[in-house]
Backbone as a printed PyTorch tensor [residue, N CA C, xyz], in Angstrom:
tensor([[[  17.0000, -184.5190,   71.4570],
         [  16.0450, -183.4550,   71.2560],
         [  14.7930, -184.0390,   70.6110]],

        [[  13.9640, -183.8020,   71.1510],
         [  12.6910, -184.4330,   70.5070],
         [  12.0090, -183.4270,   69.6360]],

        [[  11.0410, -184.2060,   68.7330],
         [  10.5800, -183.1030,   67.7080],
         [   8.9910, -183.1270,   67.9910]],

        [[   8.8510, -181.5430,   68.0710],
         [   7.6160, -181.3970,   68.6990],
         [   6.7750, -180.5710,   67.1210]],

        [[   5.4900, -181.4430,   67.2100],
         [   4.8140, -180.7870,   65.6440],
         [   3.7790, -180.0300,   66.1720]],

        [[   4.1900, -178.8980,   64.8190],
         [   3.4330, -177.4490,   64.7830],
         [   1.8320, -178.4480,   65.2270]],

        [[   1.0610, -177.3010,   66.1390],
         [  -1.1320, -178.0220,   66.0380],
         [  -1.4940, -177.8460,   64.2360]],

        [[  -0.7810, -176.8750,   63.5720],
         [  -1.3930, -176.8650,   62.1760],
         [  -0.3610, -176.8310,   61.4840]],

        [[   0.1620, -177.5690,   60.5940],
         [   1.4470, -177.7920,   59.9050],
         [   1.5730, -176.6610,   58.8970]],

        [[  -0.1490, -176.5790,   58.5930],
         [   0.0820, -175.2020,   57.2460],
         [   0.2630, -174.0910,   57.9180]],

        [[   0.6430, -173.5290,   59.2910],
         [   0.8130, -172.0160,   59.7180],
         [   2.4120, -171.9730,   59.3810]],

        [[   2.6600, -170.5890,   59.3590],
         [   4.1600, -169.7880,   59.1920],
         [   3.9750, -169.0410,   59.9370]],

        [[   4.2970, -168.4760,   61.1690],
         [   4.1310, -167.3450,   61.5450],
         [   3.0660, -166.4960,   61.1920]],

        [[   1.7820, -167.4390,   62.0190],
         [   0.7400, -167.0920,   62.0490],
         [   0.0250, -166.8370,   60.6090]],

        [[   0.5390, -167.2650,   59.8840],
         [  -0.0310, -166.8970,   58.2070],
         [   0.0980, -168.2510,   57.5680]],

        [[  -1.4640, -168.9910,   56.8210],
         [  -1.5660, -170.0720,   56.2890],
         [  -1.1520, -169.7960,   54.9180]],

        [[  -0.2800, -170.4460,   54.5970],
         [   0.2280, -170.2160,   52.5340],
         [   0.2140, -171.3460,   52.2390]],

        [[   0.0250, -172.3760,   52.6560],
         [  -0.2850, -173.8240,   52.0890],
         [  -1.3080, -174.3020,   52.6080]],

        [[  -2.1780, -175.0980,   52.2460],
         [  -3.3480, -176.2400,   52.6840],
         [  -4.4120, -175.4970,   53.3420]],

        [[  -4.3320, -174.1360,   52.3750],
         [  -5.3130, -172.9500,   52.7940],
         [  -7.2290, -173.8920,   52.9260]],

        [[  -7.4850, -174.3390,   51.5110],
         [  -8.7020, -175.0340,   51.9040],
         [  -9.3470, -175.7780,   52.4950]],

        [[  -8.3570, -176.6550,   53.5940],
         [  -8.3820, -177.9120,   54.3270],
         [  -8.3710, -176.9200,   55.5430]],

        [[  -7.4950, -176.0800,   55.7810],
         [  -7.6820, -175.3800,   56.9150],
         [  -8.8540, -174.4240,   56.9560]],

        [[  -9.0160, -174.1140,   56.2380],
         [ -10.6310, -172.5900,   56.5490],
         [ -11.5860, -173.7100,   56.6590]],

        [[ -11.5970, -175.2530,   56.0110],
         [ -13.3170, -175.9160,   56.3500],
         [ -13.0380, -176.6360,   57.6120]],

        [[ -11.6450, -176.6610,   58.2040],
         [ -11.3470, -177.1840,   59.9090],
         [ -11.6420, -176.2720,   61.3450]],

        [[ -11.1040, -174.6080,   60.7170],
         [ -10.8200, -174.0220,   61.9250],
         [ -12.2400, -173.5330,   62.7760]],

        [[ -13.5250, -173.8680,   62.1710],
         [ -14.9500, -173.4740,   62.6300],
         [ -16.2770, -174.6450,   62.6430]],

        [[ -16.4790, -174.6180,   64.0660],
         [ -17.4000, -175.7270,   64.0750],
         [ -18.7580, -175.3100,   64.3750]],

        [[ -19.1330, -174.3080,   64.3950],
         [ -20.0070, -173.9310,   65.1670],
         [ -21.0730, -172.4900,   63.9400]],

        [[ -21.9440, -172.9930,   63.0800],
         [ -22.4900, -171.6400,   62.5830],
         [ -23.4740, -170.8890,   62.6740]],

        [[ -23.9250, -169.3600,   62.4320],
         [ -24.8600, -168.7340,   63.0250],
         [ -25.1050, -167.7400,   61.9620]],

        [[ -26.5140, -167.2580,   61.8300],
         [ -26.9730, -166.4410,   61.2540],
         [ -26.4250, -165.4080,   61.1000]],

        [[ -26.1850, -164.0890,   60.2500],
         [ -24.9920, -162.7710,   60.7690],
         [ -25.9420, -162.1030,   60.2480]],

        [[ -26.5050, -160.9200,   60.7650],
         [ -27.0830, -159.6330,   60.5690],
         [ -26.5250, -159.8750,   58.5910]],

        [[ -27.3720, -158.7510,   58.2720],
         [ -27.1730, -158.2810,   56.5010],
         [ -26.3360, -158.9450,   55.6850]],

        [[ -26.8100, -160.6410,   56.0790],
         [ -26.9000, -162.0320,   54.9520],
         [ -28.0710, -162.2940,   54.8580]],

        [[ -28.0280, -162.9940,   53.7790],
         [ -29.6810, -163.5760,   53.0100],
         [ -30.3360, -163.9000,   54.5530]],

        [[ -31.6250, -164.4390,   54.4900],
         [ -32.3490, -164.3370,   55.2410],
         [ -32.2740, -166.6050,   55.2720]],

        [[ -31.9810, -166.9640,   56.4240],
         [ -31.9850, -168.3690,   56.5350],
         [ -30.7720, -169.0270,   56.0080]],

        [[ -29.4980, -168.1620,   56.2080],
         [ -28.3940, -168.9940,   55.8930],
         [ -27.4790, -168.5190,   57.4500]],

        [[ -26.6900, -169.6500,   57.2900],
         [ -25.8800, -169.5800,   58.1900],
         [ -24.0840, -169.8790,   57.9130]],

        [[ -23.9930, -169.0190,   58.4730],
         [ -22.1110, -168.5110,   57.8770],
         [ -21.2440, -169.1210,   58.9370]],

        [[ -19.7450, -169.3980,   58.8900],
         [ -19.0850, -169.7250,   60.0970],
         [ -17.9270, -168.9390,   59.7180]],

        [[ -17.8560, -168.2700,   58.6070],
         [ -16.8870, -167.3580,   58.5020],
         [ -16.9310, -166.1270,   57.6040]],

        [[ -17.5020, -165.5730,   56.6930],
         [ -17.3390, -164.8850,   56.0840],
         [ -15.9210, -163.7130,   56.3380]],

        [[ -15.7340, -164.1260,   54.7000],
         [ -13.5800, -164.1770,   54.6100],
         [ -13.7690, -162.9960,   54.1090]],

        [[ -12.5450, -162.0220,   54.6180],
         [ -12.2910, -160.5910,   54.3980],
         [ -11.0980, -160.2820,   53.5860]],

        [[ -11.2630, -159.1740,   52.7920],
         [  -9.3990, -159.4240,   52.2850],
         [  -8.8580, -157.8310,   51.9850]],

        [[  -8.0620, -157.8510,   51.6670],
         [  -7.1580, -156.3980,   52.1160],
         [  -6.8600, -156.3800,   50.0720]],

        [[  -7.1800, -156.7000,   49.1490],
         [  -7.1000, -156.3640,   47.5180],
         [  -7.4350, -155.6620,   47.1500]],

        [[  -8.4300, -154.8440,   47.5880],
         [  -8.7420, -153.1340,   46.7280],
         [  -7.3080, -152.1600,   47.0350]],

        [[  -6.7420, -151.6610,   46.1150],
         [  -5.6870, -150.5480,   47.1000],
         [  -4.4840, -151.1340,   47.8380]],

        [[  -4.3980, -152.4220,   47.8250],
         [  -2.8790, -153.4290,   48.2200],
         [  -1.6710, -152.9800,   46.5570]],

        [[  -0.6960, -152.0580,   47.4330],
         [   0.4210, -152.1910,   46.6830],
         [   1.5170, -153.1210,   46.9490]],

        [[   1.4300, -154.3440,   46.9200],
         [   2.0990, -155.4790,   47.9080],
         [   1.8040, -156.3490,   46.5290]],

        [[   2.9680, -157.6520,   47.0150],
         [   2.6060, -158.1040,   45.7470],
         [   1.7400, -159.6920,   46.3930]],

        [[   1.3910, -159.4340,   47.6600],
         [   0.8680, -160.7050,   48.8210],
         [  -0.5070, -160.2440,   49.3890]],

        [[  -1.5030, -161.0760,   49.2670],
         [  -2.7490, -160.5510,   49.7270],
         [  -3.3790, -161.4150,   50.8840]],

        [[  -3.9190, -160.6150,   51.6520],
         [  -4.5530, -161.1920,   52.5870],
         [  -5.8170, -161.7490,   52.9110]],

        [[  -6.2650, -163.0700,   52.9620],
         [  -8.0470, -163.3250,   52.8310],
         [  -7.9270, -163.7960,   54.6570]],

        [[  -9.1440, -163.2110,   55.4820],
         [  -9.1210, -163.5730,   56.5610],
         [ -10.5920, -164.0120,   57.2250]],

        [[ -11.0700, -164.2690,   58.2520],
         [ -12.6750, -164.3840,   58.5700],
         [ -13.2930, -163.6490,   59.2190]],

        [[ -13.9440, -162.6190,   58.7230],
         [ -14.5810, -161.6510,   59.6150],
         [ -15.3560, -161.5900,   61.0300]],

        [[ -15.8470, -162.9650,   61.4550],
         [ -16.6470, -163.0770,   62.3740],
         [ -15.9100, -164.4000,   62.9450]],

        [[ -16.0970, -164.9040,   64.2640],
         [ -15.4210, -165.6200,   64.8080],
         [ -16.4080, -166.4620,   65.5040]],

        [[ -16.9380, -167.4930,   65.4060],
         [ -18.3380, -168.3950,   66.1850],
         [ -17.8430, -169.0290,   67.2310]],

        [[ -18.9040, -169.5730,   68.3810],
         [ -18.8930, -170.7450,   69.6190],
         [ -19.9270, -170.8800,   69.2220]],

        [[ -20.7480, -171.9370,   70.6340],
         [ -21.7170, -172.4720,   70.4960],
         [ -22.7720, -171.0410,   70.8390]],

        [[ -22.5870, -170.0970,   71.7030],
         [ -23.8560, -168.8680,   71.8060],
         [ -23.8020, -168.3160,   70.7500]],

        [[ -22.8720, -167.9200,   69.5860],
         [ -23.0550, -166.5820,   68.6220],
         [ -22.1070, -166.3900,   67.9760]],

        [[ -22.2050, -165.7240,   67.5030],
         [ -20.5820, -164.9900,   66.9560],
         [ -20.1850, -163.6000,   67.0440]],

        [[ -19.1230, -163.1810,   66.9440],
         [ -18.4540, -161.7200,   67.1880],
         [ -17.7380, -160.8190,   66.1750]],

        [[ -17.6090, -160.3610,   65.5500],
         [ -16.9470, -159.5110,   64.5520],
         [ -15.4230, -159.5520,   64.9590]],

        [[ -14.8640, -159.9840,   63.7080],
         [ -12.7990, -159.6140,   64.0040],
         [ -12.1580, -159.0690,   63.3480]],

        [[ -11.2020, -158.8040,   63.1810],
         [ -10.4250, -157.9650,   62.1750],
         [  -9.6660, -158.6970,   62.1100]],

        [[  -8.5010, -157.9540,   60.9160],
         [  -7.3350, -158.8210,   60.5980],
         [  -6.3070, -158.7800,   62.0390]],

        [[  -6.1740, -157.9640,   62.4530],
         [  -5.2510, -158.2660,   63.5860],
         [  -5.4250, -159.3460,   64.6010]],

        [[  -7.0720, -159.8010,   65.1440],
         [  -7.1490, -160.5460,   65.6800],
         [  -7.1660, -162.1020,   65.0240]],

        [[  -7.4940, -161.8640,   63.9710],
         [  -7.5890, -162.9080,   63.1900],
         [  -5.8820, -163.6840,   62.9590]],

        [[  -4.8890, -162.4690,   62.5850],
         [  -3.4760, -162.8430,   62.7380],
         [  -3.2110, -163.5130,   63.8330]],

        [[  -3.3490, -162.9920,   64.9530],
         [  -3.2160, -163.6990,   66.8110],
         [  -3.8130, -165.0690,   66.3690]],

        [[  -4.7070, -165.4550,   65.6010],
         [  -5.6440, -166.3400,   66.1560],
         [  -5.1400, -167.4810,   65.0660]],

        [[  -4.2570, -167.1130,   64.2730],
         [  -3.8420, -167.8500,   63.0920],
         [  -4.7580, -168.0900,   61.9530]],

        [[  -5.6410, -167.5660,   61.3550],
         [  -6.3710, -167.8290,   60.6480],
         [  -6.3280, -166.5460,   59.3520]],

        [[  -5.5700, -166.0470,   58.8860],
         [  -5.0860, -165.1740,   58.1940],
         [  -3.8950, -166.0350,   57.2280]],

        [[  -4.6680, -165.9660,   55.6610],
         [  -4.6660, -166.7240,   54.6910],
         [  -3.8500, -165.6670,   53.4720]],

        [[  -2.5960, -166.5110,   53.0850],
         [  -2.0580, -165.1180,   52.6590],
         [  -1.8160, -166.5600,   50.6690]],

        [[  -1.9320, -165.1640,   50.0030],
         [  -1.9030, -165.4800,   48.6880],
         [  -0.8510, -164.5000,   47.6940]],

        [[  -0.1590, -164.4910,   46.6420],
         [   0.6970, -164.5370,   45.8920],
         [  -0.2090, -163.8140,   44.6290]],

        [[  -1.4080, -164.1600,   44.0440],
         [  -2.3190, -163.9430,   43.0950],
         [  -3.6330, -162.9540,   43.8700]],

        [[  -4.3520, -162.5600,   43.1820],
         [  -5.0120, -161.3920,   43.6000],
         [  -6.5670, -161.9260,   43.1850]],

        [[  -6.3050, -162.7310,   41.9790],
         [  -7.6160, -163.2140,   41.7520],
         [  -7.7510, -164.6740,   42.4520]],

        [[  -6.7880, -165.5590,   43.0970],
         [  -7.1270, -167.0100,   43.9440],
         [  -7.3940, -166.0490,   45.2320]],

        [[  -6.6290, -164.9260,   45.6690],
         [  -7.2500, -164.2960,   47.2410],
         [  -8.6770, -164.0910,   46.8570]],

        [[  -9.1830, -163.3620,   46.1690],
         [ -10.1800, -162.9790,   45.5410],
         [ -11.4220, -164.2600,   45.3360]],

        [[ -11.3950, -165.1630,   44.4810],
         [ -11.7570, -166.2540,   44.8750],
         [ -12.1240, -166.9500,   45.8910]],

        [[ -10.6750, -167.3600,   47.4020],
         [ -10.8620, -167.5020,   48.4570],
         [ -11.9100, -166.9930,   49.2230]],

        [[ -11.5380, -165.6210,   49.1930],
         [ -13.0020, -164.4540,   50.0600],
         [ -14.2440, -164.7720,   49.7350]],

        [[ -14.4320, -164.8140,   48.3530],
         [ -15.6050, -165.7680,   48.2000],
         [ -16.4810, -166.6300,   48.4160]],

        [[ -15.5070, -167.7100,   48.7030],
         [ -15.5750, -168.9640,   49.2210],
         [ -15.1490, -170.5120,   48.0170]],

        [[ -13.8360, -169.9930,   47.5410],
         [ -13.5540, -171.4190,   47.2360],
         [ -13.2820, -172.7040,   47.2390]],

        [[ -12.8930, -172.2000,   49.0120],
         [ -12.7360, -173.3240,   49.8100],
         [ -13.5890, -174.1900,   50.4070]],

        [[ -14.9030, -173.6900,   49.5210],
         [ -16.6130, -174.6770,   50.3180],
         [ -15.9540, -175.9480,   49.0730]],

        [[ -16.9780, -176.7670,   50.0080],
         [ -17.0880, -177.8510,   48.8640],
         [ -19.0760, -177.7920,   48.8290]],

        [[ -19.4480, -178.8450,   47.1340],
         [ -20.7520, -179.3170,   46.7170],
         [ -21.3080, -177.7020,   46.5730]],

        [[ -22.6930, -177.7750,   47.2150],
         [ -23.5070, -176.9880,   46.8470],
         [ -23.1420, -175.2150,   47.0970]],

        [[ -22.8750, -175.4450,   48.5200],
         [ -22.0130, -174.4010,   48.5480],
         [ -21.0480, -173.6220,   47.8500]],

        [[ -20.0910, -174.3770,   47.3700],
         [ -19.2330, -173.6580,   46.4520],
         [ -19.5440, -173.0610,   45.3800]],

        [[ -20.4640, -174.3190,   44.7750],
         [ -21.1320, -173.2930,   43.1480],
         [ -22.2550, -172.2490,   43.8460]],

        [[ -22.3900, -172.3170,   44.8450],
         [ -23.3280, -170.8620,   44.9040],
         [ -22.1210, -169.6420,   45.1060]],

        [[ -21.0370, -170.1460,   45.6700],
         [ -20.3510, -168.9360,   46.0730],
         [ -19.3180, -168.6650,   44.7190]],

        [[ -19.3760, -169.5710,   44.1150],
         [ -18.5300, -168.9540,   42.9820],
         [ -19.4130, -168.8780,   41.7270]],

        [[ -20.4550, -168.7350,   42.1270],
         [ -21.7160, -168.1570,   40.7910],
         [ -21.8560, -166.4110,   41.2150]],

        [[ -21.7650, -166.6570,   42.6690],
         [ -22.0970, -165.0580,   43.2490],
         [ -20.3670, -164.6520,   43.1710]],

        [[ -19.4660, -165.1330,   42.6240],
         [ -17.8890, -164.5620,   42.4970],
         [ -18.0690, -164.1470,   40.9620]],

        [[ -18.7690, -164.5450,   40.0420],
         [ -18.6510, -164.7470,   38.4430],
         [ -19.4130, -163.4280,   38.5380]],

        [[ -20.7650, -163.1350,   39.1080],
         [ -21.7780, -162.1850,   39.1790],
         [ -21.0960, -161.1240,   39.7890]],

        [[ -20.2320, -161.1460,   40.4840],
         [ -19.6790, -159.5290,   41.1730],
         [ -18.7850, -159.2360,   39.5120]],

        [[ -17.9860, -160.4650,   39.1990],
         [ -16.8110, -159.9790,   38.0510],
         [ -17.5430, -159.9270,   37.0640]],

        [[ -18.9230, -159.6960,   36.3780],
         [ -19.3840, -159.3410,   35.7830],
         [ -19.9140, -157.7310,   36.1960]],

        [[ -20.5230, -157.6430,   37.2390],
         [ -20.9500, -156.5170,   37.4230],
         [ -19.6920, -155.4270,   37.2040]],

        [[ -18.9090, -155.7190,   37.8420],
         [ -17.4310, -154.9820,   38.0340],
         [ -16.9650, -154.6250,   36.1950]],

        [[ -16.9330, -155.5780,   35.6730],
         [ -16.3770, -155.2820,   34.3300],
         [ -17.7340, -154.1090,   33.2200]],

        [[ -18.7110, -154.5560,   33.6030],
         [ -19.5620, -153.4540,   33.4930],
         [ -19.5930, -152.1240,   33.4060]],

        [[ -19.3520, -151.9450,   34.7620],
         [ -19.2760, -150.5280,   35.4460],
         [ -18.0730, -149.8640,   34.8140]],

        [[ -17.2870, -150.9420,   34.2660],
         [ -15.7030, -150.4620,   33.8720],
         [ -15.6700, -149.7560,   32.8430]],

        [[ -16.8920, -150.1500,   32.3450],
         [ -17.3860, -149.9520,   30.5150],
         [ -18.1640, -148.6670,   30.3650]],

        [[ -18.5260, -147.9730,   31.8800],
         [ -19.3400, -146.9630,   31.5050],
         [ -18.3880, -145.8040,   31.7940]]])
């Protein structure tokens, strides 16, 4: 019997729970501007997640838009499941994080986790009024 290896070693049944950051900066080569983002950036995924209102104790971070070389398309979690790219977490604040973008590396990342510090500030705020 020969042994035939998974194309992505970190999937489970269609759900990445290990080597989540190596996989979200692999699965997209291609990026494009998206309607109501800053003006001159370009996204290849912006990650979605199911944590507001999850009574589960497993959360889901996934990529909202899906790129080629013409454009990109809007997805949901279901297609995103089919497509294997549905990122499942244990903690609410690393999903949380993830969606963000913790998985950028350099410049990128500290912008996306300066704009993660700035939502959990705003949020704790609002909590206060």
């Amino acid at each position: 019997m020969a042994y035939i290896q998974n194309s992505n070693p970190f999937k489970k049944n269609g759900v990445i729970k290990t080597g989540r950051k190596k996989s979200a900066r692999s699965i997209r080569e291609y990026g494009h501007h998206v309607e109501g983002q800053k003006p001159g950036t370009i996204s290849t995924h912006l990650m979605e997640s199911d944590i507001i209102d999850n009574p589960t104790s497993t959360y889901s971070v996934w990529p909202s838009i899906t790129t080629n070389k013409e454009g990109y398309s809007k997805q949901n979690q279901q297609e995103a499941h089919e497509a294997g790219e549905v990122y499942e977490f244990k903690s609410k604040r690393k999903a949380e994080k993830f969606a963000y973008g913790s998985w950028k590396k350099g410049k990128d990342r500290r912008e996306a986790m300066k704009d993660y510090r700035e939502m959990k500030r705003k949020r704790r705020k609002n909590k206060k009024k």
